[in-house]
SEMARVO-361320 format. One record per residue: x, y, z of N, C-alpha, C in turn. Coordinates in steps of 0.2 Angstrom, whole numbers, padded with zeros to 4 digits, always signed. Example, Ala and Ser with C-alpha at 12.3 -4.5 7.8 and 13.67 -1.06 7.14 Angstrom:
REM SEMARVO-361320
+0066-0028+0039+0062-0022+0039+0066-0016+0039/+0064-0011+0035+0068-0005+0036+0064+0000+0039/
REM end
This chain:
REM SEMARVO-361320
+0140-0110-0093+0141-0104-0097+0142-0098-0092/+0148-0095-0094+0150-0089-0089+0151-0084-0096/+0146-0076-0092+0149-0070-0096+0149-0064-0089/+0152-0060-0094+0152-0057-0088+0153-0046-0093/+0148-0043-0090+0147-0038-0092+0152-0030-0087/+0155-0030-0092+0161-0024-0090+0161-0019-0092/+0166-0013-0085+0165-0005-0089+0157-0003-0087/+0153-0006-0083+0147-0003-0082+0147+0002-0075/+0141+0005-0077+0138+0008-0072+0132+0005-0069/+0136+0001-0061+0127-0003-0059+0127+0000-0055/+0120-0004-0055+0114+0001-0049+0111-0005-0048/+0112-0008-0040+0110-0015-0039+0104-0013-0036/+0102-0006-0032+0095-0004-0030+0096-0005-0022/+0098-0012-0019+0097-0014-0014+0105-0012-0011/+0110-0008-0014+0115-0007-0011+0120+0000-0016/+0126+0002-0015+0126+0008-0017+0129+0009-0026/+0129+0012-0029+0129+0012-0036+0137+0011-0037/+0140+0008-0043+0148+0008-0043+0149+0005-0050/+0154+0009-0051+0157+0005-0057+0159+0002-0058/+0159-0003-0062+0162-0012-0062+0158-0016-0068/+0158-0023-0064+0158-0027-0067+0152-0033-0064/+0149-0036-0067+0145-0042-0067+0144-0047-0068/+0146-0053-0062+0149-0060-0069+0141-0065-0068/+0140-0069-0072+0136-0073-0071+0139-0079-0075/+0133-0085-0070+0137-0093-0071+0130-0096-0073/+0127-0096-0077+0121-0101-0081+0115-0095-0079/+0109-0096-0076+0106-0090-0074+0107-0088-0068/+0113-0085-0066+0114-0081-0059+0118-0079-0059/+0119-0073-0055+0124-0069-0054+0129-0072-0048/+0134-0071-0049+0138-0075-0046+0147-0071-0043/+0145-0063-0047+0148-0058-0043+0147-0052-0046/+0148-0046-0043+0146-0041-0045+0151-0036-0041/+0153-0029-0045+0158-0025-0039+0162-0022-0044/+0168-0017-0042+0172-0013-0044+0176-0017-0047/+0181-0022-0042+0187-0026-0042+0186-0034-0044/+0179-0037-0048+0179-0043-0046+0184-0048-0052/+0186-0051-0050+0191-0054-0056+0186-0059-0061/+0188-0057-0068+0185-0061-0074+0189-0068-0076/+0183-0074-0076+0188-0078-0079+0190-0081-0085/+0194-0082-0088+0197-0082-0094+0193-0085-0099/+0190-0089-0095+0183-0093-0100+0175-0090-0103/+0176-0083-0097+0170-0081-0096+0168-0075-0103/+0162-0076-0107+0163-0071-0113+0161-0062-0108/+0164-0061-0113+0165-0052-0111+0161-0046-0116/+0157-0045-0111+0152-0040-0113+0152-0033-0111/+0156-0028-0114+0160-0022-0114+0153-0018-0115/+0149-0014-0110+0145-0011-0109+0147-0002-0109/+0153-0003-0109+0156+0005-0109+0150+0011-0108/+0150+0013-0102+0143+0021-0103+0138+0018-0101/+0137+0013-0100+0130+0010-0100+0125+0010-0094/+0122+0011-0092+0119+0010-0082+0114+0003-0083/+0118+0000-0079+0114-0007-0076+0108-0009-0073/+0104-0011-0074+0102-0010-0067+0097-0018-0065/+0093-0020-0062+0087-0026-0062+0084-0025-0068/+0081-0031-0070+0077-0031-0073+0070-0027-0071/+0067-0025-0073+0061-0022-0071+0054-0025-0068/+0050-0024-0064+0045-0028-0063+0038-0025-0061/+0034-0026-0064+0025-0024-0064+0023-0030-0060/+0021-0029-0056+0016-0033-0050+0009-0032-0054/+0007-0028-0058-0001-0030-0059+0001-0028-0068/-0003-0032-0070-0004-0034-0077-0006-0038-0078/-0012-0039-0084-0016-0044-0087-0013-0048-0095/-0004-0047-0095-0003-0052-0101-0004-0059-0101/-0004-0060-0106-0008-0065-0109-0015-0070-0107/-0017-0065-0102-0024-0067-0102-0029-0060-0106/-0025-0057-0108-0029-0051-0113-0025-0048-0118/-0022-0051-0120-0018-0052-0128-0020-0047-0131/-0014-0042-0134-0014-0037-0137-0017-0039-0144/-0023-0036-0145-0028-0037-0152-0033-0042-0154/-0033-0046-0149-0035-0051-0152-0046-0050-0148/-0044-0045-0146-0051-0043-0143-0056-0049-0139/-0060-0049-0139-0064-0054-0136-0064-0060-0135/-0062-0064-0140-0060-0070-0143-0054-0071-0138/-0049-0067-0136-0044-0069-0132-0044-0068-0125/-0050-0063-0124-0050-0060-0118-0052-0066-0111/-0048-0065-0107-0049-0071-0102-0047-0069-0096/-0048-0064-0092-0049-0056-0090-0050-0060-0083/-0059-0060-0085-0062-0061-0079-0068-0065-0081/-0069-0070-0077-0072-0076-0077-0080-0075-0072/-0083-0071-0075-0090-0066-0072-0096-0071-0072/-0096-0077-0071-0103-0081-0071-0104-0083-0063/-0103-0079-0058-0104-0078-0051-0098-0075-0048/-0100-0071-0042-0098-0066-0038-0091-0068-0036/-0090-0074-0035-0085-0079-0030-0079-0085-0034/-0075-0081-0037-0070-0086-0043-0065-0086-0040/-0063-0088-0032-0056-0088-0029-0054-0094-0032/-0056-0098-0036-0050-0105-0039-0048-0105-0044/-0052-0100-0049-0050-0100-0056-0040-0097-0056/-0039-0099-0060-0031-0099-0060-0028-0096-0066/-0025-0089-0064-0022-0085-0071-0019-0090-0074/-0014-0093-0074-0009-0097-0077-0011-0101-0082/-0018-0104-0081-0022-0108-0085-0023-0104-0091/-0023-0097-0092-0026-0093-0097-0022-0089-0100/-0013-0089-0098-0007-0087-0099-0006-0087-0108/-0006-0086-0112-0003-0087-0119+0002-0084-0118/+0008-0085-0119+0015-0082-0121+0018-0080-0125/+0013-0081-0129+0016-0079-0138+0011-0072-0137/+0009-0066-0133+0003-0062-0132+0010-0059-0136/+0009-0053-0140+0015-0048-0140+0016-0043-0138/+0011-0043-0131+0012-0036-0125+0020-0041-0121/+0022-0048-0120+0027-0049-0119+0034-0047-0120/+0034-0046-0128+0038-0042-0131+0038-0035-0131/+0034-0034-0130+0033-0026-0125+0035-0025-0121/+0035-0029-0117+0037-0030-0109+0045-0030-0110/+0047-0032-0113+0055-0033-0114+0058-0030-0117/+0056-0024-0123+0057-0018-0124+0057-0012-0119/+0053-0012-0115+0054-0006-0109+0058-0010-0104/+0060-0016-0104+0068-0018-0099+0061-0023-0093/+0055-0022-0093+0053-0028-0088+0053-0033-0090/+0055-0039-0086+0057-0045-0085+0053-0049-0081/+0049-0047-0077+0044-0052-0072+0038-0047-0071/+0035-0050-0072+0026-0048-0071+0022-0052-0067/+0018-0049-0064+0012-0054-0061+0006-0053-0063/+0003-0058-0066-0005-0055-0071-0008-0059-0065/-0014-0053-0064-0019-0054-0063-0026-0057-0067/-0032-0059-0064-0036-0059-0064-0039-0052-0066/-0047-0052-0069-0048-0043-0069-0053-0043-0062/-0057-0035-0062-0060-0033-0057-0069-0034-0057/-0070-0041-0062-0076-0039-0062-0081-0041-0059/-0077-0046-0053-0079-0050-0049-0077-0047-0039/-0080-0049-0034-0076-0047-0029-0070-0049-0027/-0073-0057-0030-0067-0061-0029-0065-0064-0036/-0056-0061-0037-0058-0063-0046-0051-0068-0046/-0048-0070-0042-0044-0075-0044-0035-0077-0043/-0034-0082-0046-0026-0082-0042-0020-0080-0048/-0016-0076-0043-0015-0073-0049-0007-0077-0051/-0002-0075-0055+0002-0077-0056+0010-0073-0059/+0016-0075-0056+0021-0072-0056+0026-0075-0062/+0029-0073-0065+0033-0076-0071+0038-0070-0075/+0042-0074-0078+0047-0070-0083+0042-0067-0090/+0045-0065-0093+0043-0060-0098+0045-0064-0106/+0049-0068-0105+0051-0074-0111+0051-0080-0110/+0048-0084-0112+0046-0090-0114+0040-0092-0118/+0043-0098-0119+0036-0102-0124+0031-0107-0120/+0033-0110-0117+0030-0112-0110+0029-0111-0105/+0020-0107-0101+0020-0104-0095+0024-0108-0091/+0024-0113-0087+0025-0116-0082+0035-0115-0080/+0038-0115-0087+0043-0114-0086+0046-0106-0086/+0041-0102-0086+0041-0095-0083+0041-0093-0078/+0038-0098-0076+0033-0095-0069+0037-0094-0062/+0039-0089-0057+0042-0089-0052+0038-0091-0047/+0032-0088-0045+0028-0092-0040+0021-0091-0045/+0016-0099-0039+0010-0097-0044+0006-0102-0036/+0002-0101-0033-0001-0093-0034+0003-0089-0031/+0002-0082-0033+0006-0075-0029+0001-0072-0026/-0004-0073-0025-0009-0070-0022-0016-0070-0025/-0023-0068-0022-0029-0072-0021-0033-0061-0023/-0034-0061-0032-0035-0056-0031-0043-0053-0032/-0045-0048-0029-0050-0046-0026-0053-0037-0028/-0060-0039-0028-0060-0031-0030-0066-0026-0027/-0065-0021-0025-0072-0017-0021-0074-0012-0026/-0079-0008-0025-0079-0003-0030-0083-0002-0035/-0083+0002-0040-0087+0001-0045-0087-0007-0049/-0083-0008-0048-0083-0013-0057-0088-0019-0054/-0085-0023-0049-0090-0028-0048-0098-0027-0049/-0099-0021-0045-0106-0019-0042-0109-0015-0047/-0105-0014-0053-0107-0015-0063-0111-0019-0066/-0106-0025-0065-0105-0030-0068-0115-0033-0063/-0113-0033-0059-0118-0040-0055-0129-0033-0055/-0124-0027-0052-0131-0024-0053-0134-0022-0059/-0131-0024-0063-0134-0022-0072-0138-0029-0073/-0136-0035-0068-0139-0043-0068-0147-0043-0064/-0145-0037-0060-0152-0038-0054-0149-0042-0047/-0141-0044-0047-0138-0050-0043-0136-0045-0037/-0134-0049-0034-0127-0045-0028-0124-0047-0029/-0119-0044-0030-0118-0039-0026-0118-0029-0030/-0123-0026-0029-0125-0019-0033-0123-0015-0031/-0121-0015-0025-0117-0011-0020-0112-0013-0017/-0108-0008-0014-0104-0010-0011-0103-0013-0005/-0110-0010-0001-0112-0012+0004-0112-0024+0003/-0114-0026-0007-0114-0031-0007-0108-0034-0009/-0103-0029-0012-0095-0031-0011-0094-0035-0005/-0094-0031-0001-0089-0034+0007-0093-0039+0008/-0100-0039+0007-0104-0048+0011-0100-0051+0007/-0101-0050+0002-0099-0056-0004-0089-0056+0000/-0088-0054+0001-0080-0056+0005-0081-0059+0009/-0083-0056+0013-0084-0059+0021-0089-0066+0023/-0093-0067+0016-0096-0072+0019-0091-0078+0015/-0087-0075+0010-0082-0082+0007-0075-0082+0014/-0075-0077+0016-0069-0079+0022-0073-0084+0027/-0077-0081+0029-0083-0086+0036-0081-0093+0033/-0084-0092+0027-0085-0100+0026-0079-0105+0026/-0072-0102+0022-0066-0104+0024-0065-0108+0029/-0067-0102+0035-0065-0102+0040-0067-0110+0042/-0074-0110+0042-0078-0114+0045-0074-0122+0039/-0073-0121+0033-0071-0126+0030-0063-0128+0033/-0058-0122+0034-0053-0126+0037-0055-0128+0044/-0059-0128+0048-0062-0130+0055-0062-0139+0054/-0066-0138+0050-0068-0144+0048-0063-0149+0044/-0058-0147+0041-0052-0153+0042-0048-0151+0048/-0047-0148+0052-0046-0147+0058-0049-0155+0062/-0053-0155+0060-0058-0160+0067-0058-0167+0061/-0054-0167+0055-0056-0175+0049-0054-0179+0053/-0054-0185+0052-0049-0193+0053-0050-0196+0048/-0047-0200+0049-0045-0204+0042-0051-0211+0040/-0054-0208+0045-0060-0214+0045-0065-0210+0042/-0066-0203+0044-0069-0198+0043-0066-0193+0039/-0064-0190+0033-0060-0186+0029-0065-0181+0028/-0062-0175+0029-0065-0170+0024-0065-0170+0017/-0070-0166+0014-0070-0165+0007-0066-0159+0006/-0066-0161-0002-0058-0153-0001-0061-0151-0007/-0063-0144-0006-0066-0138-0012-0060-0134-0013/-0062-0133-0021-0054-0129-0024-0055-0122-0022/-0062-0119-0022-0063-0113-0020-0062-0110-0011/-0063-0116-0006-0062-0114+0000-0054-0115+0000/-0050-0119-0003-0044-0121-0003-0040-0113-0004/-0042-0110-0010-0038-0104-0012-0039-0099-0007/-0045-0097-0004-0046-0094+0001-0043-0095+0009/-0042-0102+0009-0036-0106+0016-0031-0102+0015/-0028-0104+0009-0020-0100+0009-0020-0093+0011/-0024-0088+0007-0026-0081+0012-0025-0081+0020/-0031-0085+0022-0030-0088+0028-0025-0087+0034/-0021-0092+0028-0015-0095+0032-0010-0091+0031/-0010-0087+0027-0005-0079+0026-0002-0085+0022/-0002-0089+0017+0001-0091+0013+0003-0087+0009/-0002-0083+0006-0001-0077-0001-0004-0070+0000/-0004-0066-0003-0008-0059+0001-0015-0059-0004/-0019-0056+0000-0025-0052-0004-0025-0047-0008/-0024-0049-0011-0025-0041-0016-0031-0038-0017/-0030-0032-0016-0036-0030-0016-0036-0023-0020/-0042-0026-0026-0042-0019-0028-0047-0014-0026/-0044-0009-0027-0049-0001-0022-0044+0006-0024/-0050+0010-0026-0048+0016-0031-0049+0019-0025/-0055+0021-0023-0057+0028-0019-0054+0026-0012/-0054+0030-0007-0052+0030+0000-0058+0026+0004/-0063+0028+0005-0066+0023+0007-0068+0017+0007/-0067+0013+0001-0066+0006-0002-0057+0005+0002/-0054+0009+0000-0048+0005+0004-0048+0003+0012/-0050+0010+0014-0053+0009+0020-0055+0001+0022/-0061+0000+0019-0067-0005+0019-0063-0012+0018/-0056-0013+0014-0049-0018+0015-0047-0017+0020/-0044-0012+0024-0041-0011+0028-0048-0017+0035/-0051-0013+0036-0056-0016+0041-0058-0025+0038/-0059-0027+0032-0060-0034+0032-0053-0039+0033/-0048-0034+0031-0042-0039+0033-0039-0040+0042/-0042-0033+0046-0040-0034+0051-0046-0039+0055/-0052-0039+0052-0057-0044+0053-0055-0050+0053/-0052-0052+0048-0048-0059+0047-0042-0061+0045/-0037-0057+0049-0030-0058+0049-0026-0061+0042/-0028-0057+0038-0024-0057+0031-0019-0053+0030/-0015-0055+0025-0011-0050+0023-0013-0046+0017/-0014-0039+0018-0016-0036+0012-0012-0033+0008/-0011-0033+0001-0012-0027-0003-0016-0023-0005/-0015-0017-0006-0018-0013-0012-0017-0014-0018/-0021-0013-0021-0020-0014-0031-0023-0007-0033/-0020-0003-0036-0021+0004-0039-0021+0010-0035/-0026+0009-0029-0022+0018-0024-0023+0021-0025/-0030+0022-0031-0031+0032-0034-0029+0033-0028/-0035+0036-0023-0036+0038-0017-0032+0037-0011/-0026+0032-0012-0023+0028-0004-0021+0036-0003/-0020+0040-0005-0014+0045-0001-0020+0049+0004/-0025+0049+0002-0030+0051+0008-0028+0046+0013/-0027+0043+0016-0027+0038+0020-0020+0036+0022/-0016+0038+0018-0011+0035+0019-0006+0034+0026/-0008+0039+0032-0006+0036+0039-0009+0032+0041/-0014+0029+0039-0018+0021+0039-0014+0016+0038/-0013+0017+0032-0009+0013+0026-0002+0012+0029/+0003+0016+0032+0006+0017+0033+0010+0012+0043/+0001+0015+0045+0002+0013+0052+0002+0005+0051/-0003+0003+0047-0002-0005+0046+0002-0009+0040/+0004-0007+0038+0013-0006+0035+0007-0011+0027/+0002-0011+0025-0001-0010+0020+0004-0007+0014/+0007-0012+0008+0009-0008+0002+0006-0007-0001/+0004-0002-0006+0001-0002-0012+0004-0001-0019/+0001-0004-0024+0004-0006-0029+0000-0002-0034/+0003+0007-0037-0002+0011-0038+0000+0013-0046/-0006+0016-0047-0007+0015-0056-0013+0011-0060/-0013+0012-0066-0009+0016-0070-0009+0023-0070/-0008+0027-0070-0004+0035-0071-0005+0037-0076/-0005+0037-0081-0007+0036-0087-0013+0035-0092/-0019+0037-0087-0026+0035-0093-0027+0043-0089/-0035+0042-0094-0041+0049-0091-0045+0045-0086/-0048+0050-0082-0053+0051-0077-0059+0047-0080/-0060+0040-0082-0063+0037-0086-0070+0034-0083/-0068+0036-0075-0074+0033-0070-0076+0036-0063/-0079+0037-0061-0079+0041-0054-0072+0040-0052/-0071+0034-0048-0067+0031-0046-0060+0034-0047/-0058+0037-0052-0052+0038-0053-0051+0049-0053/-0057+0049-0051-0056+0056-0052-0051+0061-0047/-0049+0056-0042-0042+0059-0040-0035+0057-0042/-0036+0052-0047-0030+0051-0049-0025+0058-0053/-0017+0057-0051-0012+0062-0051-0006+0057-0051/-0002+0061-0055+0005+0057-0056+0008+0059-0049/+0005+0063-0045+0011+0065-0038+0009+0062-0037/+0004+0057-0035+0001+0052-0030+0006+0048-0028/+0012+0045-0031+0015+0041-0029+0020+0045-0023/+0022+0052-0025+0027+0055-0019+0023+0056-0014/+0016+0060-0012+0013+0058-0009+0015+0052-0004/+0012+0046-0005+0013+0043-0004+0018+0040+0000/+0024+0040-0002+0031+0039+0000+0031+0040+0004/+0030+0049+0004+0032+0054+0012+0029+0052+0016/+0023+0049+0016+0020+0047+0021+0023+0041+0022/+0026+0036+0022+0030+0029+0024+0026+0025+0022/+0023+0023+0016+0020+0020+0013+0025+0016+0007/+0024+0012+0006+0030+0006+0003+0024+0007-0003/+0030+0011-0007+0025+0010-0015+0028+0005-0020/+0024+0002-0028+0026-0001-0031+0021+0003-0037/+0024+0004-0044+0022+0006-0048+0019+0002-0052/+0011+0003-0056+0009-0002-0057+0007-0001-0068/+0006-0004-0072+0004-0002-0078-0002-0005-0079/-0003-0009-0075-0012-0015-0076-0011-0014-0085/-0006-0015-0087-0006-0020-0097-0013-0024-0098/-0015-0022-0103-0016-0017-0108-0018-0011-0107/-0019-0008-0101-0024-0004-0097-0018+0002-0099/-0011+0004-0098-0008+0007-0101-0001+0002-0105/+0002+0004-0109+0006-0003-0111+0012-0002-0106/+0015-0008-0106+0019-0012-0101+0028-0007-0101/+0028-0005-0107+0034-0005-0110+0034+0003-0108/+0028+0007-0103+0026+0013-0102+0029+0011-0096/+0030+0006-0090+0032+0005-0083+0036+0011-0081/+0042+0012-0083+0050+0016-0082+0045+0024-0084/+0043+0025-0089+0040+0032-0088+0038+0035-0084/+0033+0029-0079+0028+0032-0075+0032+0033-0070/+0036+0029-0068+0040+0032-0063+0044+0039-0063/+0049+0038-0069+0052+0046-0072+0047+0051-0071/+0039+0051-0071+0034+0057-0072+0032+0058-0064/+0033+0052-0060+0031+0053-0051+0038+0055-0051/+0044+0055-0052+0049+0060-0051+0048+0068-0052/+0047+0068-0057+0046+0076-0060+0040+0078-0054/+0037+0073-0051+0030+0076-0047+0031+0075-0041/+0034+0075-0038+0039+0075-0031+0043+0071-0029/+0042+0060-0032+0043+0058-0029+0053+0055-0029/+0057+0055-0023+0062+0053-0023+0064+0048-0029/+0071+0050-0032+0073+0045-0040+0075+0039-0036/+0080+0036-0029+0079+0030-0027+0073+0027-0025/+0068+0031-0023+0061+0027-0024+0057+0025-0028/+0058+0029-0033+0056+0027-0040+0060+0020-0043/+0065+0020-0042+0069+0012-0047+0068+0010-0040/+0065+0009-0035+0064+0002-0031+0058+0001-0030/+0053+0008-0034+0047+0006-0033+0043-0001-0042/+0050+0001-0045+0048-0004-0051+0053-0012-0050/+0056-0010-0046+0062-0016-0045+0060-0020-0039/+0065-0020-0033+0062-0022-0027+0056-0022-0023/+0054-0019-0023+0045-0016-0020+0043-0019-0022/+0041-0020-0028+0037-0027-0031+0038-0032-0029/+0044-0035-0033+0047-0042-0030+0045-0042-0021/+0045-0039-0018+0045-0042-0012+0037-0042-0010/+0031-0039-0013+0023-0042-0012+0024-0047-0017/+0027-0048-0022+0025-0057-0025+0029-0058-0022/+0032-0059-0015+0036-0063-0013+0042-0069-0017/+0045-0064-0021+0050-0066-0026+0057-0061-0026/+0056-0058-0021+0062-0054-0018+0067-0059-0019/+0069-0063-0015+0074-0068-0014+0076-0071-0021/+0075-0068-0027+0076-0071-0034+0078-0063-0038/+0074-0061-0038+0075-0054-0042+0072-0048-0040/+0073-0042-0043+0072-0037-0041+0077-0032-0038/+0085-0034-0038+0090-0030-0038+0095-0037-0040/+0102-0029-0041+0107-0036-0043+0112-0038-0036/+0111-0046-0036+0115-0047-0030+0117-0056-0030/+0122-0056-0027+0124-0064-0029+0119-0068-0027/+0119-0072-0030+0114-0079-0030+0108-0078-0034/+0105-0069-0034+0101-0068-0037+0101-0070-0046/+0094-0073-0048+0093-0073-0055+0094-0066-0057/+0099-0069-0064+0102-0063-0067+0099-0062-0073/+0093-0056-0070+0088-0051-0073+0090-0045-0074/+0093-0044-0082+0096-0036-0081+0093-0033-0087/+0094-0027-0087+0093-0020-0092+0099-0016-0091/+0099-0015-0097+0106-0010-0100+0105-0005-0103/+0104+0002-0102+0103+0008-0103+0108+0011-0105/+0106+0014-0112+0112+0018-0116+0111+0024-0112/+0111+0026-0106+0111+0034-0104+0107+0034-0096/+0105+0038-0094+0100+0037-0088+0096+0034-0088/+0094+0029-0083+0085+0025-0084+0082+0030-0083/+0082+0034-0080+0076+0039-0077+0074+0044-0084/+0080+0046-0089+0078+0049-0094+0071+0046-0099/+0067+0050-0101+0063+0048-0106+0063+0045-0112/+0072+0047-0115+0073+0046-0120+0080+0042-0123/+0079+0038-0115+0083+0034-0115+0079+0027-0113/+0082+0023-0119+0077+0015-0120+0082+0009-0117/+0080+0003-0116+0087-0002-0114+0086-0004-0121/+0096-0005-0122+0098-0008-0126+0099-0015-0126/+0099-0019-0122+0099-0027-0122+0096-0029-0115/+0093-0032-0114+0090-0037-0108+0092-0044-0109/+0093-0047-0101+0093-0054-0102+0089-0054-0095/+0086-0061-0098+0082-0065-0092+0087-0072-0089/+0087-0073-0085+0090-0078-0082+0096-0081-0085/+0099-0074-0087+0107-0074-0090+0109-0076-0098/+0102-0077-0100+0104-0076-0107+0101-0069-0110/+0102-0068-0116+0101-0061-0118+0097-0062-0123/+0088-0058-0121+0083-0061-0127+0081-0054-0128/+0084-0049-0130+0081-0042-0134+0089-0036-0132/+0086-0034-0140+0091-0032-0141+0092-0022-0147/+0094-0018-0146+0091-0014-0150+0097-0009-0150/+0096-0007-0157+0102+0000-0157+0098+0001-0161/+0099+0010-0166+0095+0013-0171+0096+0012-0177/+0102+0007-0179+0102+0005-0188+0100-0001-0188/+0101-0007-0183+0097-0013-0184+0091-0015-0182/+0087-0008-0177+0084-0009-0173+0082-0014-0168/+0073-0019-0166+0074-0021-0160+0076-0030-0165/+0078-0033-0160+0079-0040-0158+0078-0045-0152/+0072-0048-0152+0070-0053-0148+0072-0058-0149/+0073-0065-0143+0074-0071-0144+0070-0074-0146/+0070-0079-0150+0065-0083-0151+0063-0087-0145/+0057-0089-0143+0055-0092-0138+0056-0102-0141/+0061-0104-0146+0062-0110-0145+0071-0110-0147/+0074-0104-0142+0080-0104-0137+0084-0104-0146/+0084-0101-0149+0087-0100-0156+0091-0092-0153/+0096-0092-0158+0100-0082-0156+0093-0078-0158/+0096-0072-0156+0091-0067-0158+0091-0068-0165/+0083-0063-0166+0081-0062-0173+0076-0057-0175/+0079-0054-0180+0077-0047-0181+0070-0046-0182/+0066-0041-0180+0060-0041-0182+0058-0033-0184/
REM end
């Protein structure tokens, strides 16, 4: 199936903006540009006025492991019956039918990475995927995309309200640093197996290898500056690759951040001062930020703010210093490239999966929504003012109105 959308204004993020044309061949783009020729077969989608741009992407988000409404019963958050849950697997707790999804595809985002929550130090692997479907597995871009983690008030909540460690943070990092040691010592030990003699293989030391092995990054989450800090030092104690996960604080720090080329994935933007922790949070924080050569990604941790708010936040760290090409790469590209699914999405380019949003006017405006999205070349949402919105169904039927 070849279409091809014309008369547009793209904006492929990773190169310069033009008017033209976008063809794609089943799920992929397959050319894009001023001059490129249509072919006769291909259906045509007259976008007249319209700005193109990627699909949109949230690196941190808990859909469908925290289902809009469904409160308790559905919450699968955080797996809190010990300090240390590196093999529990977001993807297992995925539902699809959540209808923060359909949210997601209302503000133009197409790929998400749900986390694990923060109630743990060590809370889990997290997962990357499209924003429609019926089946996780057939969503999924990568799985795991990382091994996520947390410092801070919540764990040290959660375990000293039990009388456990960790009640500080002083019992955060043991509680890290003794599940790294022990890895270590676990991958040592198939190091030295035979096959007369094999090692035993734990699913918990396993997920922790991959870190390790710079297989996938750490995420890690850390509000205040010195909790990030406290990341920066255990990762360079064990040679991982870090993230940051929210960043009230990172811009204290951020020639840290910046010197050890550490990104952070910051947000949400959008709540009140609900904890210590957050009491420096600011929508400048992201330009901040920038200027100091810190690689941001904007984040909405869904339900925490809703998903379909992503493009806002950005638009409001505009208004608050930060650069407009920073901002559409800090929800496009930037992201894709810590889940390490750059090379798939996250701007428009050939071979790339063709993840798009159609904007009746400027994406940076408030009051301009996207009016059709497609995930991997097909088009699952849909919206003008007398029909309003239109979703695909997830068993691959045309759109239908809701």
């Amino acid at each position: 199936m070849r279409r091809a959308l014309v008369n547009a204004r793209l904006i492929p993020v990773t190169t310069a903006e033009v008017d033209g044309s976008i063809l794609i061949e089943d799920d992929r783009i397959v050319a894009i540009g001023a001059d490129i020729t249509i072919p006769d077969d291909a259906e045509v989608v007259d976008v007249s006025g319209a700005q193109v741009t990627p699909g949109l992407v949230d690196a941190h988000v808990h859909l469908g492991v925290h289902p809009e409404g469904d409160g308790a019963a559905g919450n699968d958050t955080n797996e809190m019956t010990g300090p240390n849950q590196a093999a529990v697997r977001s993807v297992d707790a995925i539902d699809p039918f959540d209808e923060g999804f359909d949210l997601a595809l209302a503000g133009g985002v197409t790929t998400v990475n749900v986390n694990p929550g923060s109630g743990n130090p060590i809370g889990g692997l997290a997962t990357t995927l499209h924003t429609h479907g019926r089946i996780v597995d057939d969503m999924v871009l990568r799985e795991p995309a990382g091994l996520k983690a947390a410092l801070g008030e919540n764990p040290k909540r959660v375990y000293g309200d039990r009388q456990q460690t960790p009640s500080t943070r002083l019992g955060n990092a043991k509680i890290i640093r003794e599940a790294f040691t022990a890895a270590r010592n676990y991958l040592a030990k198939h190091e030295a197996a035979t096959a007369d003699r094999p090692a035993e293989v734990d699913l918990t030391m396993e997920a922790l290898a991959k870190v390790l092995r710079r297989q996938i990054p750490w995420r890690q989450h850390a509000h205040r500056a010195d909790d990030i800090v406290t990341a920066v030092r255990i990762a360079d104690e064990f040679g991982i690759d870090l993230v940051i996960d929210h960043g009230t604080e990172a811009h204290v720090v951020a020639d840290l951040l910046a010197a050890k080329q550490v990104p952070v994935l910051i947000g949400p933007l959008f709540t009140s001062k609900s904890k210590m922790e957050l009491r420096g949070r600011s929508i400048a924080n992201p330009g901040k930020l920038a200027a100091a050569g810190v690689e941001i990604s904007i984040i909405t941790d869904h339900p925490v703010v809703p998903i379909s708010f992503l493009v806002h936040q950005a638009s409001l760290s505009v208004r608050e210093g930060l650069d407009r090409d920073t901002a559409l790469r800090a929800i496009t590209i930037n992201p894709a490239r810590v889940l390490g699914v750059a090379d798939e999405v996250g701007s428009l380019e050939v071979g790339k999966r063709a993840d798009l949003a159609v904007w009746q006017g400027d994406w940076l405006d408030p009051m301009v929504r996207p009016s059709r999205v497609w995930v991997d070349g097909r088009e699952v949402y849909a919206h003008d003012p007398q029909a309003g919105e239109r979703i695909a169904d997830r068993h691959e039927v045309p759109l239908r109105s809701r």
